[in-house]
C-alpha positions as YAML, in Angstrom:
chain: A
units: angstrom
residues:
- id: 1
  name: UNK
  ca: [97.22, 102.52, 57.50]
- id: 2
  name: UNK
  ca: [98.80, 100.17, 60.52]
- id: 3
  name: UNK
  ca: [96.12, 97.29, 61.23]
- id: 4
  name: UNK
  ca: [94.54, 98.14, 64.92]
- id: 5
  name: UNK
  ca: [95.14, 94.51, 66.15]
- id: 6
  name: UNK
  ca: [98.04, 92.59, 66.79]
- id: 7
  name: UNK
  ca: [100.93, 93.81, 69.27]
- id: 8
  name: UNK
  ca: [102.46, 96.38, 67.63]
- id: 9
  name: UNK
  ca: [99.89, 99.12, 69.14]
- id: 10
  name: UNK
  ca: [99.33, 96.81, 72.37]
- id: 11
  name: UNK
  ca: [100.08, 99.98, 74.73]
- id: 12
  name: UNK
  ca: [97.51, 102.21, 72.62]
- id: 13
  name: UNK
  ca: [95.13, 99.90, 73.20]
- id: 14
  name: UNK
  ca: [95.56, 98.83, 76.39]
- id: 15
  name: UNK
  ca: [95.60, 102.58, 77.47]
- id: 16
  name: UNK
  ca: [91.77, 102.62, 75.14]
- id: 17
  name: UNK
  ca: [90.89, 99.85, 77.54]
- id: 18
  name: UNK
  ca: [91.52, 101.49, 80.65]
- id: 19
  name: UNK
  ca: [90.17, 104.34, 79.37]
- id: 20
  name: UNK
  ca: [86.82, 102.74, 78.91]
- id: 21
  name: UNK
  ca: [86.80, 100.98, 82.13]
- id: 22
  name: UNK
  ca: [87.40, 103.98, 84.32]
- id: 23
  name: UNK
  ca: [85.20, 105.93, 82.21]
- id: 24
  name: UNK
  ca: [82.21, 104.25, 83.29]
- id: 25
  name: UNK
  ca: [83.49, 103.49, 86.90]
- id: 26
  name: UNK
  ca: [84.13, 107.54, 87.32]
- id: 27
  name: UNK
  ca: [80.13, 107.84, 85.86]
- id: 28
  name: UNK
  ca: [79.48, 105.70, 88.57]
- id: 29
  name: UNK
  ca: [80.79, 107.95, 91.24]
- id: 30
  name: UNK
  ca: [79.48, 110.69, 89.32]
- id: 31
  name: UNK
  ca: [76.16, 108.95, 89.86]
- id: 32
  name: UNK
  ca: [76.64, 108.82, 93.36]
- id: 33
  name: UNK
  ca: [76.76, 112.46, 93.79]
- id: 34
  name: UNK
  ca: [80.96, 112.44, 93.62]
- id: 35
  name: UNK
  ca: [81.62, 113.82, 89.98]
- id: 36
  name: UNK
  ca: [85.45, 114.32, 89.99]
- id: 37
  name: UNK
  ca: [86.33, 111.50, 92.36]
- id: 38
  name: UNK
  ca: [88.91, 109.06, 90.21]
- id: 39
  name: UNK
  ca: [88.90, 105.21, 90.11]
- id: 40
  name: UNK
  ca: [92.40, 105.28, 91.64]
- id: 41
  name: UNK
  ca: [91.61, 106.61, 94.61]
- id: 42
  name: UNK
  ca: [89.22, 103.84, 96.25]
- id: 43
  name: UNK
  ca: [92.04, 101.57, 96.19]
- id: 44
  name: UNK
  ca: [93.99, 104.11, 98.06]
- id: 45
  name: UNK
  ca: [91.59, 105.08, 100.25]
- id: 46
  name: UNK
  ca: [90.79, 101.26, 101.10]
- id: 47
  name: UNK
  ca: [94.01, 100.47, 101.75]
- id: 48
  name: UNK
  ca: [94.06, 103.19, 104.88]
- id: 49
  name: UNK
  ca: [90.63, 102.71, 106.05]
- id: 50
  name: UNK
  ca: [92.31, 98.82, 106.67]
- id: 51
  name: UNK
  ca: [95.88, 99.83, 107.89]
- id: 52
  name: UNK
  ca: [95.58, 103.43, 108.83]
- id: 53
  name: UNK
  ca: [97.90, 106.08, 108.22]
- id: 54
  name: UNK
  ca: [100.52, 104.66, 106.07]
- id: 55
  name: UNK
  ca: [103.73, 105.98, 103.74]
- id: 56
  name: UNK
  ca: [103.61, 106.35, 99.92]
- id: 57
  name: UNK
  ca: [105.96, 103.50, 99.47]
- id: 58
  name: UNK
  ca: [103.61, 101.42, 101.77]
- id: 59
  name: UNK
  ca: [100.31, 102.52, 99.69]
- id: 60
  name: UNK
  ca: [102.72, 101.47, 96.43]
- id: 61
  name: UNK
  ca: [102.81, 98.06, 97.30]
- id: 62
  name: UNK
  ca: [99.17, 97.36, 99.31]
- id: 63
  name: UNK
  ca: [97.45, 99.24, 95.66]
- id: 64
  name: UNK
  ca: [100.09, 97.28, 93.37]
- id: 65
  name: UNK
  ca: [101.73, 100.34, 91.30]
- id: 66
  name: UNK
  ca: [104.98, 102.04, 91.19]
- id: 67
  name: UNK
  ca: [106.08, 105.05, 94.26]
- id: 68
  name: UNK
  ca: [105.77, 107.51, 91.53]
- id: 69
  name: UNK
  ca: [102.11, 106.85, 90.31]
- id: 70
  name: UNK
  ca: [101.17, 106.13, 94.34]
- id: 71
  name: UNK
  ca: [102.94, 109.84, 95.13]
- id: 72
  name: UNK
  ca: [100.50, 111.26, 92.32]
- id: 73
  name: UNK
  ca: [97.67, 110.02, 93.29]
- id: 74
  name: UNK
  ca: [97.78, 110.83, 96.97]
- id: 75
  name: UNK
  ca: [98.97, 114.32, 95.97]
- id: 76
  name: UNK
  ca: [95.55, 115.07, 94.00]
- id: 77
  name: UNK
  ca: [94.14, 113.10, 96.73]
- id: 78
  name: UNK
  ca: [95.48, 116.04, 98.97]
- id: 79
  name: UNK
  ca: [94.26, 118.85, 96.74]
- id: 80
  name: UNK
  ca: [90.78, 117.32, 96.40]
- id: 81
  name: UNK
  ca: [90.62, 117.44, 100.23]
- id: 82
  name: UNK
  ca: [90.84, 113.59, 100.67]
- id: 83
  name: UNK
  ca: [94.23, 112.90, 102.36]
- id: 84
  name: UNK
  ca: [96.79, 114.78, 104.47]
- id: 85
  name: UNK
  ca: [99.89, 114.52, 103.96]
- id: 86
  name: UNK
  ca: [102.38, 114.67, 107.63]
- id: 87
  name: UNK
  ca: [106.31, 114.31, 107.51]
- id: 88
  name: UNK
  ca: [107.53, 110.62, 108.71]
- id: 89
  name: UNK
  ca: [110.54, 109.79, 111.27]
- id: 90
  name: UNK
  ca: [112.29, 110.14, 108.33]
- id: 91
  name: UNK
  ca: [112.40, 114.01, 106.64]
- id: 92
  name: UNK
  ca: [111.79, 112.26, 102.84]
- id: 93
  name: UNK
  ca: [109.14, 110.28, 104.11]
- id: 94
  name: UNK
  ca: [105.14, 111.37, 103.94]
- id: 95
  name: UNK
  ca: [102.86, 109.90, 105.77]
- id: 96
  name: UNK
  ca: [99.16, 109.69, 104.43]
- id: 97
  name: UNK
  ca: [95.96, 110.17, 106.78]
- id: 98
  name: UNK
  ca: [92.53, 110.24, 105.51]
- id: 99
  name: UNK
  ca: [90.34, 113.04, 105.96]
- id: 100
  name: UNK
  ca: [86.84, 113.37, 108.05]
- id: 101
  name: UNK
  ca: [85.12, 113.69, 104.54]
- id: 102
  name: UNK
  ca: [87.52, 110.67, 103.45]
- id: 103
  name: UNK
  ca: [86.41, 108.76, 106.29]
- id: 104
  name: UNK
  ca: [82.79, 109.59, 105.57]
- id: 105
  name: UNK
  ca: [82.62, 108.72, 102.00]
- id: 106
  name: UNK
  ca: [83.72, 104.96, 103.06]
- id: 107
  name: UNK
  ca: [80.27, 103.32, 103.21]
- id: 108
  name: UNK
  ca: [79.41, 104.17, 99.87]
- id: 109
  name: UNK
  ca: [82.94, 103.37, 98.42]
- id: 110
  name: UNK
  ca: [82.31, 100.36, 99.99]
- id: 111
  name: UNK
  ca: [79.42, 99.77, 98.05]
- id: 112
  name: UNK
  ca: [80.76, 100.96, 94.83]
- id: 113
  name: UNK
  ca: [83.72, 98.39, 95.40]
- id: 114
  name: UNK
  ca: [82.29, 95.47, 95.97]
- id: 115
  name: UNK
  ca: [79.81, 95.91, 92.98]
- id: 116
  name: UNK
  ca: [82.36, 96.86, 90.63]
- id: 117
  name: UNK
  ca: [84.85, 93.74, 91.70]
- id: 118
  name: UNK
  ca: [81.60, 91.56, 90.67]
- id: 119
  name: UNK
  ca: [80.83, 93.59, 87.83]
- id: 120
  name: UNK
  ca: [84.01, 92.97, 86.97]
- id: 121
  name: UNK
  ca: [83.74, 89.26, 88.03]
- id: 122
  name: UNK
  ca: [81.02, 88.55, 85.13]
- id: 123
  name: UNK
  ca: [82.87, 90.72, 81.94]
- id: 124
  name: UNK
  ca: [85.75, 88.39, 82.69]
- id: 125
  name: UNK
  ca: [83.54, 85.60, 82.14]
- id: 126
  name: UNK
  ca: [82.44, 86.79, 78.64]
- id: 127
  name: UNK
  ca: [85.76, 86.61, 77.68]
- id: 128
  name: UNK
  ca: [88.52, 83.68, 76.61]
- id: 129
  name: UNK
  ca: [90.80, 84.24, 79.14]
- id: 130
  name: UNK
  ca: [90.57, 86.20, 82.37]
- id: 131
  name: UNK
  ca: [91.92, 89.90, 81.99]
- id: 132
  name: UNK
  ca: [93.49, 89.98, 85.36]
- id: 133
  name: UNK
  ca: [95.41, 86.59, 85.22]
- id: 134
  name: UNK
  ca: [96.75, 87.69, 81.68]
- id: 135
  name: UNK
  ca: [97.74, 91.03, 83.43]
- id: 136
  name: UNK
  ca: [99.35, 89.65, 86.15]
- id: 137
  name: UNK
  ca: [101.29, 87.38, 83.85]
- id: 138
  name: UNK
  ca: [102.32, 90.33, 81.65]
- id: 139
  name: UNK
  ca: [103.17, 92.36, 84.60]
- id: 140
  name: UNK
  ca: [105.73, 89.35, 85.39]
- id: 141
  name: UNK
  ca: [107.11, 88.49, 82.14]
- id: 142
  name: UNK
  ca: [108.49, 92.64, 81.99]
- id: 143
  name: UNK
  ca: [109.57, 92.34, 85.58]
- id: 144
  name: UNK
  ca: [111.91, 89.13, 84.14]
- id: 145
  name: UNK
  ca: [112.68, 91.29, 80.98]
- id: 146
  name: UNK
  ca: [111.88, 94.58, 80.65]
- id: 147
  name: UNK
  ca: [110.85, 95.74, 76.99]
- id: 148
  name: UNK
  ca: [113.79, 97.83, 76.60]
- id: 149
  name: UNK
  ca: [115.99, 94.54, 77.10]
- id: 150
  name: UNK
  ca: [113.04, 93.03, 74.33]
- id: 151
  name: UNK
  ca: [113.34, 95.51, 71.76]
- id: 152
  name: UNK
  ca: [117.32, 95.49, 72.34]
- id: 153
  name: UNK
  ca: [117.10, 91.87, 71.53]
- id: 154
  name: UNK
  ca: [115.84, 92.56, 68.01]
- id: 155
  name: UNK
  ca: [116.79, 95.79, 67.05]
- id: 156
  name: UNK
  ca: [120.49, 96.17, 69.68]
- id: 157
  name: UNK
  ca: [121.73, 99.34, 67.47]
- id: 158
  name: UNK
  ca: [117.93, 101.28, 68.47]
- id: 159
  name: UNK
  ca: [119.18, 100.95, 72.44]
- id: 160
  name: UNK
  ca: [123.14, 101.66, 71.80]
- id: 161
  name: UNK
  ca: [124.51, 104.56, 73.28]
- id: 162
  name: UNK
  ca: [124.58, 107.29, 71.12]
- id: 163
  name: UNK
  ca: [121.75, 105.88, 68.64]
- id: 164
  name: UNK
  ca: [119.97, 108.78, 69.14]
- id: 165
  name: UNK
  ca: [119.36, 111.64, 66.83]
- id: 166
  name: UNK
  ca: [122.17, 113.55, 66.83]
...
């Protein structure tokens, strides 16, 4: 049986980790009388309540992931009633408004925010090394090389064309 430590199942357990921390922040808004809202949203939702409407490739960069995961989000955004979605200048682009009941669900996101970030705060001090610095530093180590490029290093005939199954 493959030891649970080490790097070799480093994106199983990072997944377990943010599995556990949005776990408890989703009880939290469950708490709050808003079962079914998602952790990803607040940042979303923040990040128009400061800049106002705003494209998906805007709300990509202000909540730090990639156009695809920021498109998914603000689509079940749209279907739980949260955002609107209005074509841009542009035919491909979308541009995202916040709802009345977005708007009025602010003050306690608010809340929930800045309590969580100091939450958050204090588990970072029980540990060696900040989460968020080593995650920012991970984040820019696979921006330099990407993991593909990694495991090509070691293992070049796993990434050849044609080394698939075949």
């Amino acid at each position: 049986m493959p030891s649970v430590h080490g790097p070799a199942l480093l994106g199983t357990r990072l997944r377990h980790l943010l599995e556990l921390l949005d776990r408890d922040v989703a009880a939290v808004y469950a708490d709050l009388g808003l079962p079914g809202f998602r952790p990803r949203y607040t940042p979303v939702l923040r990040a128009l309540a400061d800049t106002g409407p705003a494209a998906i490739r805007a709300l990509a960069v202000a909540t730090g992931v990639t156009h695809s995961a920021a498109s998914q989000t603000v689509a079940q955004m749209a279907r739980d009633g949260l955002v609107t979605l209005v074509p841009g200048a542009d035919a491909r682009q979308r541009v995202v408004h916040l709802t009345a009941r977005a708007r009025s669900l602010l003050p306690i996101l608010d809340a929930e925010w800045a309590a969580t970030a100091t939450a958050a705060e204090r588990f970072e001090a029980e540990l060696s090394y900040p989460l968020s610095r080593l995650v920012d530093e991970a984040v820019a180590a696979l921006r330099r090389r990407p993991m593909r490029q990694r495991i090509a290093d070691v293992a070049p005939h796993l990434t050849a064309p044609g080394a698939g199954v075949g």
